[in-house]
N, C-alpha and C positions, 0 to 999 in steps of 0.2 A: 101339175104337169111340169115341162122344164123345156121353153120353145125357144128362148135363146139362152149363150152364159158368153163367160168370158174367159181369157186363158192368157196373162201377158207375163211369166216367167219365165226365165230362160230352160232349155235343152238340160244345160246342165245341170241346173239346179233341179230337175225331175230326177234324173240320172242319179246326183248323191243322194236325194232324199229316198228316193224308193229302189234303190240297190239294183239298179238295172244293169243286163247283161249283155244285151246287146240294143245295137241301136241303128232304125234301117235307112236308108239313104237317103228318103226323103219324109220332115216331121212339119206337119203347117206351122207358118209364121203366126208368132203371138197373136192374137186378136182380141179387143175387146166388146167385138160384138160378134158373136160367133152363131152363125143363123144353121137352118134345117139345110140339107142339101151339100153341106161345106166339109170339106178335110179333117177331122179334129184327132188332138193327140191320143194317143191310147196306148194301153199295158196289156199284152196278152203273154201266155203262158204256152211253152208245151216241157221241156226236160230247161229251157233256160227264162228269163223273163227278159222280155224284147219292149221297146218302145219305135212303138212307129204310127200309123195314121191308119183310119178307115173313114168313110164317109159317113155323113151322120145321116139316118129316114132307112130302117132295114130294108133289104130285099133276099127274100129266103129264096135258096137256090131254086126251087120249085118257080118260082114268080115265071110267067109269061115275057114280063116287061117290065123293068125299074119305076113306074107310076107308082105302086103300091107304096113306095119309100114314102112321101109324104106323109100318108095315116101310121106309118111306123115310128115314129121318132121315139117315144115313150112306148113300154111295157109295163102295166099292172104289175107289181111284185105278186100280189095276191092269186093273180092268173096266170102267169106266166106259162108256169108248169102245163096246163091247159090248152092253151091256145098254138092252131098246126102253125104257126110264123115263127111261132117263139121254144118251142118245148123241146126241140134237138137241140137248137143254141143251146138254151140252159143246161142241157144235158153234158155236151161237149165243146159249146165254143164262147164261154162267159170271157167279158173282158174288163178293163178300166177304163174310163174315161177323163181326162183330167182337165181341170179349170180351178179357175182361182173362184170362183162362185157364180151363180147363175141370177136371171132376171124373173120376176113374176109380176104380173099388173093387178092392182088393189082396186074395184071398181069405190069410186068416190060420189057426191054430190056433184063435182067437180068435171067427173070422167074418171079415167084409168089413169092411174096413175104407176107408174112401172118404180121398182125396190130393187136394189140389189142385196140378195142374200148368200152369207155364208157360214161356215161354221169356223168357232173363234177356236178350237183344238187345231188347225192347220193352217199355214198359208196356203198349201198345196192341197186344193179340194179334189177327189176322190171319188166318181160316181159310180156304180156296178154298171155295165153291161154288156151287152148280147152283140153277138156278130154274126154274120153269116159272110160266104162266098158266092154273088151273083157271074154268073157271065153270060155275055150279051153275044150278040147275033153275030160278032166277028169274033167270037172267040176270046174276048177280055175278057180276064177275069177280076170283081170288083168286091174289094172286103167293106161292108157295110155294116152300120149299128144301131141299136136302139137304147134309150138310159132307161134303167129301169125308173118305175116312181113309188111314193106309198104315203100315205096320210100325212100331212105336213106336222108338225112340232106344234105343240099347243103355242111357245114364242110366238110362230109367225101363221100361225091358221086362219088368223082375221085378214089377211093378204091373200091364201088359196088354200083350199083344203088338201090339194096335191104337193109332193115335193119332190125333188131327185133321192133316191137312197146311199147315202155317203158311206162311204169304206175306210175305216181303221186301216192302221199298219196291221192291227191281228186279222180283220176282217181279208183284206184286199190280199192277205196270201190263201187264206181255204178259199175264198171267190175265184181264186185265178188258180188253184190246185188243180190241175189235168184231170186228176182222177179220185176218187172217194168224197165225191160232191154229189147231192142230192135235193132235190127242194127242200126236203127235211129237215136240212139244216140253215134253208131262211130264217127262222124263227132267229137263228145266234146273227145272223146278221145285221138282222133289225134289229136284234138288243145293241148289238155295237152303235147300231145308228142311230139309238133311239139316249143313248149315252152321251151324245154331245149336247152343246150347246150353241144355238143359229145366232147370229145378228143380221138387223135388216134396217133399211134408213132406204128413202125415196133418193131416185136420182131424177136426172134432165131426160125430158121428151123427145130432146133429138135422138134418143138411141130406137126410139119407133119406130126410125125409118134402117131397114136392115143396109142398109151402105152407109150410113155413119159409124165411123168406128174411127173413135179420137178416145184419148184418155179420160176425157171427162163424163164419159158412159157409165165412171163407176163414181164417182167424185159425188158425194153426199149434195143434195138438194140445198141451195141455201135458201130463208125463209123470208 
């Protein structure tokens, strides 16, 4: 699964790297503990590629009431297609997610021990996902996401079986293609993601607590 990451490059270093076209007036401040519920940066598509923010914990327009967000943060790649929260997104409203790599806790003798992992093909990490448009009782309208996940890299599987599904520069443009996208074509996805290579090294406990967020959240463990 993927229940925090981190995201501390700049605007416009997103911008040159992934040839963005437009960009909307407001993109969250870097973070290096970037919790459920929070702002996060994103890549969506329709005739231009736009960088701007949705919230992270989906709410499909359907929902009664923004609670469900919580149990949404993460979609099954496997399921997606499937499941009524998720299966219009995929259909028509996939997006990106970006961070420079995310956290996952390794149960030890010791306890949990939290890893920061990413993949060594980018600094700019790259996650598929889904959005939807909720609106609330006054009329808000609020763009929300889920990342997708899928069996973690035999590198780092002794940490979690789950992992976020990362996007190529070839992947992240058929992902974010408007149209001629079909679960069908998951399978090239996953070989994309299935093409890199992870590193992972233990960091400090204080990023356990979701309001620490200082630079040393990713800062390798010293021994």
């Amino acid at each position: 699964m993927c229940g925090r990451f981190a995201r501390f490059y700049s605007k416009k270093k997103i911008v040159d790297a992934l040839d963005i076209d437009d960009v909307a007036d407001f993109i969250p401040e870097p973070s290096y503990n970037i919790t459920p519920n929070a702002w996060v940066a994103s890549v969506i598509k329709h005739e231009r590629k736009k960088l701007g923010a949705l919230r992270w914990g989906l709410v499909p327009s359907w929902a009664k009431d923004e609670t469900i967000a919580q149990n949404l943060i993460n979609a099954r790649v496997e399921t997606c297609h499937e499941k009524p929260s998720f299966r219009e997104s995929l259909k028509k409203r996939r997006c990106a997610v970006l961070g420079n790599g995310y956290y996952e806790w390794q149960q030890t003798d010791q306890g949990k021990t939290p890893h920061f992992i990413f993949s060594k093909a980018s600094e700019i990490q790259v996650f598929a996902g889904l959005y939807d448009i909720w609106k609330n009782s006054n009329g808000e309208k609020i763009p929300t996401c889920t990342i997708l996940t899928t069996t973690a890299a035999e590198s780092i599987n002794g940490i979690h079986h789950r992992m976020p599904v990362f996007l190529t520069n070839l992947s992240l443009d058929l992902w974010l293609n408007p149209g001629n996208f079909s679960h069908e074509k998951l399978p090239y996805i996953l070989e994309e993601h299935q093409s890199m290579e992870f590193q992972a090294y233990p960091v400090t406990t204080k990023m356990n607590s979701p309001r620490y967020n200082k630079p040393d959240c990713i800062e390798p463990l010293k021994n």
